[in-house]
C-alpha positions as CSV (number, residue, x, y, z in Angstrom):
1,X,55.5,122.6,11.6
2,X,51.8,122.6,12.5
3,X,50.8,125.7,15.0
4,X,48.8,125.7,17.8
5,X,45.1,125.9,17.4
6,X,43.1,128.7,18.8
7,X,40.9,128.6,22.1
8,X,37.4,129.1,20.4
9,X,35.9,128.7,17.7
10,X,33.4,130.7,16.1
11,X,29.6,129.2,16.0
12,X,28.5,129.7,12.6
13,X,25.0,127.9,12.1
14,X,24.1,130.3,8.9
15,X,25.9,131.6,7.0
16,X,25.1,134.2,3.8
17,X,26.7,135.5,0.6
18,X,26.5,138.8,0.1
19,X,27.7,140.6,-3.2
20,X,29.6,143.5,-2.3
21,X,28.9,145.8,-4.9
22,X,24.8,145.6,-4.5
23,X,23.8,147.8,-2.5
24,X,20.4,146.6,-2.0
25,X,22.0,143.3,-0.6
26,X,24.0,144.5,1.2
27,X,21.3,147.1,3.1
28,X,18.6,144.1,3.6
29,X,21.2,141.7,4.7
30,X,21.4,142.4,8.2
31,X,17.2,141.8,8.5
32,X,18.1,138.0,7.4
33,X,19.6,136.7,10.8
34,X,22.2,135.1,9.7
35,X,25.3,134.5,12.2
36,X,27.7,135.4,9.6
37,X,27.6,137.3,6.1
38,X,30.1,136.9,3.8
39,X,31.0,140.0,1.6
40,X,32.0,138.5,-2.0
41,X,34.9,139.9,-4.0
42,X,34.7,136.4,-6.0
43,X,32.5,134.3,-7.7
44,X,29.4,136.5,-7.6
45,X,31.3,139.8,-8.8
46,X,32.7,139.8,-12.8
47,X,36.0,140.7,-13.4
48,X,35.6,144.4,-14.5
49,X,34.1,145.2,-11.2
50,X,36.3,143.3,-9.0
51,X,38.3,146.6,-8.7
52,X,35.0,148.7,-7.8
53,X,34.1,145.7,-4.9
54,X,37.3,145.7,-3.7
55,X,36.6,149.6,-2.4
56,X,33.1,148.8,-0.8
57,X,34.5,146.5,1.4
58,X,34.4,148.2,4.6
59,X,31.5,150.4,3.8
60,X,29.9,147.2,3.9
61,X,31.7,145.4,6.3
62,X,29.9,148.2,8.8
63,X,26.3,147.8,7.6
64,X,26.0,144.1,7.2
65,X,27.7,143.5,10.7
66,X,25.8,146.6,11.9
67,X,23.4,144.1,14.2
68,X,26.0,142.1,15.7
69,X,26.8,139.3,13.5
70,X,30.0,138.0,11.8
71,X,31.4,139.7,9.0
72,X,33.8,137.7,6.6
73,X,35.2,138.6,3.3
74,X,35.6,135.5,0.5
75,X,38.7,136.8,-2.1
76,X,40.3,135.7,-5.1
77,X,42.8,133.2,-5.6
78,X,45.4,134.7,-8.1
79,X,47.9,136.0,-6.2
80,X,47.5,139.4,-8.3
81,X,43.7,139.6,-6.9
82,X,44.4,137.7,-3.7
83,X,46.6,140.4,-2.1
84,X,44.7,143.5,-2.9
85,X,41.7,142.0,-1.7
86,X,43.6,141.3,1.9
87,X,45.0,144.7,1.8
88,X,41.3,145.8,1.3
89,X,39.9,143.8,3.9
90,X,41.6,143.8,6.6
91,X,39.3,145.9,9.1
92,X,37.7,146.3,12.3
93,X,34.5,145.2,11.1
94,X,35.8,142.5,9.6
95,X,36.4,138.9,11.1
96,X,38.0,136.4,8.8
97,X,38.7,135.8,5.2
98,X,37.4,132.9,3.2
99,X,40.3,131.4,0.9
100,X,38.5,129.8,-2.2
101,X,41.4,127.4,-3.8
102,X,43.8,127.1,-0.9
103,X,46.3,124.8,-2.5
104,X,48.3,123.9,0.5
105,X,49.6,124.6,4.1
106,X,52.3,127.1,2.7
107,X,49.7,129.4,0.8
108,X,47.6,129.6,4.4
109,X,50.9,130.8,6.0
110,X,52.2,133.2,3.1
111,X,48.6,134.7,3.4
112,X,48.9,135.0,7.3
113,X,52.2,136.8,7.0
114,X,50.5,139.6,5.1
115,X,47.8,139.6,7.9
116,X,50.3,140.2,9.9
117,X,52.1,143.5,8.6
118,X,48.4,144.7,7.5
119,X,47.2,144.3,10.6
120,X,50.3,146.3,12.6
121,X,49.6,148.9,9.8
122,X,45.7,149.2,11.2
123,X,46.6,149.2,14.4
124,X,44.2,145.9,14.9
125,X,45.2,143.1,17.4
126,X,47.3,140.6,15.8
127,X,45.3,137.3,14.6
128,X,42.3,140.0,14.7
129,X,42.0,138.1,11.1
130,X,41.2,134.8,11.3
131,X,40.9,132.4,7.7
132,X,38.8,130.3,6.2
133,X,40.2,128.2,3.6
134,X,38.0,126.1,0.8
135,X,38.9,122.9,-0.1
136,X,38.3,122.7,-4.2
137,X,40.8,121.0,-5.7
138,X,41.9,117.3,-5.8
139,X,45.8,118.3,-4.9
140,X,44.5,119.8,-1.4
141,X,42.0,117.2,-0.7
142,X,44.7,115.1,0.4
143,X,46.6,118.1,2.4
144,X,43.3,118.9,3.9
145,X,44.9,118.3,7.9
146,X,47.7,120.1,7.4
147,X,45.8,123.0,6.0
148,X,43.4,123.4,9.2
149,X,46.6,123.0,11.3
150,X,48.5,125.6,9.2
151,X,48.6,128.6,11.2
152,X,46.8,129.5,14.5
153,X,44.4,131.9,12.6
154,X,42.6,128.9,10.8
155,X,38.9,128.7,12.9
156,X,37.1,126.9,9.9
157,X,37.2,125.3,6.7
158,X,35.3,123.4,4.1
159,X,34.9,121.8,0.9
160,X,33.8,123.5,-2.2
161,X,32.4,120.4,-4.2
162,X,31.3,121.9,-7.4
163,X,35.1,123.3,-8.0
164,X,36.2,119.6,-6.5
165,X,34.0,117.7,-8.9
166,X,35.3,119.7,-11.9
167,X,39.0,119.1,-10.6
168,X,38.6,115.8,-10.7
169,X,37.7,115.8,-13.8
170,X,34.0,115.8,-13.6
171,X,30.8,117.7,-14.3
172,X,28.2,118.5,-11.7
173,X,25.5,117.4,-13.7
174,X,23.2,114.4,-14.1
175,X,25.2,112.1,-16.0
176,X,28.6,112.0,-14.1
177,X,28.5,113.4,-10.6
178,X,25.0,113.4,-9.4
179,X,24.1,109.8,-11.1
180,X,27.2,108.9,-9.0
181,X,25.6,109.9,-6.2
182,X,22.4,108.7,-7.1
183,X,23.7,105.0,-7.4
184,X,25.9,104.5,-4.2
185,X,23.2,106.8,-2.0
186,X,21.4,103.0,-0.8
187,X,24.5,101.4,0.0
188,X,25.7,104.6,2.3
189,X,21.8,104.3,3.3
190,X,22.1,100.9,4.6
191,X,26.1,101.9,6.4
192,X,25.2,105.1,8.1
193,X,21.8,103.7,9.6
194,X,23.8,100.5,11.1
195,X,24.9,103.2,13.7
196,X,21.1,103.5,15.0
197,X,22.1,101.2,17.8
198,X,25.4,102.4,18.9
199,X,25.2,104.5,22.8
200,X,23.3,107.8,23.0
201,X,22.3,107.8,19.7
202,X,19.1,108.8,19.5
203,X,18.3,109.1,15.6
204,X,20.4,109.0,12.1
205,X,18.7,110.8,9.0
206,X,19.6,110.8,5.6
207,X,18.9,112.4,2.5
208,X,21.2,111.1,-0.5
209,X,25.0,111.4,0.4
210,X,24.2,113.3,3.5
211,X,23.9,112.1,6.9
212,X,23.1,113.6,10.5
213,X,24.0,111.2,13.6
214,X,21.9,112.5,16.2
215,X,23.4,112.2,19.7
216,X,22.0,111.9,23.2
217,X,23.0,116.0,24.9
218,X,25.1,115.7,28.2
219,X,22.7,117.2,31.1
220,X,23.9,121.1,31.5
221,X,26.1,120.7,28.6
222,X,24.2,120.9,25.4
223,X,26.6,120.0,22.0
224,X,29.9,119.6,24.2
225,X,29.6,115.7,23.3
226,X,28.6,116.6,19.7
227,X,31.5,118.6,19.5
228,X,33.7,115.9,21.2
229,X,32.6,113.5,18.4
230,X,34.0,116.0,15.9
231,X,37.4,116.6,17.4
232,X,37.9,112.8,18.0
233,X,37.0,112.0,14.6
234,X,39.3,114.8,13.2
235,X,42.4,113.0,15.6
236,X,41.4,109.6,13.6
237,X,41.6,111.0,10.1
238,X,38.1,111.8,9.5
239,X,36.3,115.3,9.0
240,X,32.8,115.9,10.1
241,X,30.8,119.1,10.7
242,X,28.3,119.0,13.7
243,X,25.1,121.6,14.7
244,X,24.8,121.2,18.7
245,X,24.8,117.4,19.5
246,X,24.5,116.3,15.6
247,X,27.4,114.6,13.6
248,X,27.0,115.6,10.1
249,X,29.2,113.4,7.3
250,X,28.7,114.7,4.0
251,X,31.4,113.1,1.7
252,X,33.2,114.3,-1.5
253,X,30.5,112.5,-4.4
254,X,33.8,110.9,-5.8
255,X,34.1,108.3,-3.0
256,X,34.1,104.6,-3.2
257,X,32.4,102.3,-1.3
258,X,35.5,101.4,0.6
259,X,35.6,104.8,2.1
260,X,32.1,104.6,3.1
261,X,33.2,102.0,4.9
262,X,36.3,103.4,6.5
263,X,33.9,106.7,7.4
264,X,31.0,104.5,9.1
265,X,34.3,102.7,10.8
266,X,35.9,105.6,12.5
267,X,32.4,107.3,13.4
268,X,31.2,104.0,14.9
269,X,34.1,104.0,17.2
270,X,34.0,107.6,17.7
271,X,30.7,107.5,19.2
272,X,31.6,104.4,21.5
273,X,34.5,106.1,22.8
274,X,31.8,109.1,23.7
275,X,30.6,108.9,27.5
């Protein structure tokens, strides 16, 4: 059963890796103004140090969020890294945890249960915690709703496409994914920009497979129809990301023409619907 969804969400515009076992990162970080930092325990730090990482944590949880910013933590998937790296996390200083390889609805709840005898251990508000969980594999493409209605600690998500090209059986290089791109980028050219004339847009840009929708701001409400769009796209089966009162589609390169259609569909009537 899906869970309620939190009140607010958090306003990430940038966000930043940070290796957590560099110290000379992790001390410059905070002059980058970044809203968020994310302290890596995965990709970015080998296997023989993951164990080293794991105990800088909140050392470094307190100096990159020294200046007032957001302070996540991205761990590993195995379960025999994955709960470690909670039980090493979970901390004042720290805000959410990014879950690369989230399979499905069920791992995003097992994971919240341990948040929640970790957290009664620290003494820290429960749902202090909140999760991120990454999108990168085929299987969970097609769970992706149910995963961002999982548990009332999910405030964001996103897909990992580099991990999601190669799970679907596909190289991030020239020849297969990118060429993909490459060749259906005028056709979603032609789609997207059919939207210029649709009410209160007021520009749609481009760039390959990527597209920003522009929209009209409400007087003394600045991004509150922006963010409308996104939630009334999300109720029609479609994800979108949006920065103040811009609509951002940025598909999975794997699609098919058809879906570009379907997308352009429900973000046409989105917009319509918008006052």
């Amino acid at each position: 059963m899906a869970h309620a969804q939190p009140q607010s969400l958090p306003l990430w515009r940038s966000m930043l890796f940070v290796p957590t076992n560099v110290e000379k990162f992790v001390t410059s970080a905070p002059s980058r103004g970044a809203d968020a930092y994310i302290l890596d325990l995965e990709d970015s730090i080998p296997m023989a140090q993951k164990a080293e990482a794991r105990i800088m944590v909140r050392t470094a949880a307190a100096k990159v969020g020294a200046g007032g910013a957001d302070v996540l933590v991205r761990i590993n998937r195995p379960w025999r890294l994955t709960v470690p790296d909670i039980e090493a996390s979970v901390d004042a200083n720290v805000c959410a945890l990014m879950l690369p390889k989230i399979a499905d609805a069920g791992h995003v709840c097992a994971i919240a249960e341990i948040l929640d005898e970790l957290e009664a251990e620290h003494d820290l508000e429960n749902g202090h915690t909140k999760l991120f969980p990454m999108i990168e594999t085929t299987e969970a493409y097609f769970h992706a709703a149910e995963i961002a209605t999982a548990h009332p600690r999910v405030v964001a998500m996103n897909l990992g496409s580099e991990d999601y090209a190669l799970s679907a059986g596909m190289l991030p290089e020239e020849e297969g994914l990118f060429q993909r791109a490459a060749d259906l980028a005028p056709y979603w050219e032609e789609a997207v920009h059919a939207m210029k004339g649709l009410p209160n847009v007021i520009d749609v840009r481009n760039i390959g497979l990527v597209a920003g929708i522009e929209l009209s701001a409400r007087e003394g409400a600045p991004g509150k129809r922006g963010m409308e769009a996104c939630i009334k796209a999300y109720e029609a089966g479609l994800m979108v990301r949006v920065t103040g009162d811009i609509i951002a589609l940025s598909p999975p390169l794997i699609l098919e023409k058809s879906h570009i259609d379907e997308m352009v569909e429900i973000t046409s009537n989105v917009i319509k619907e918008l006052d």
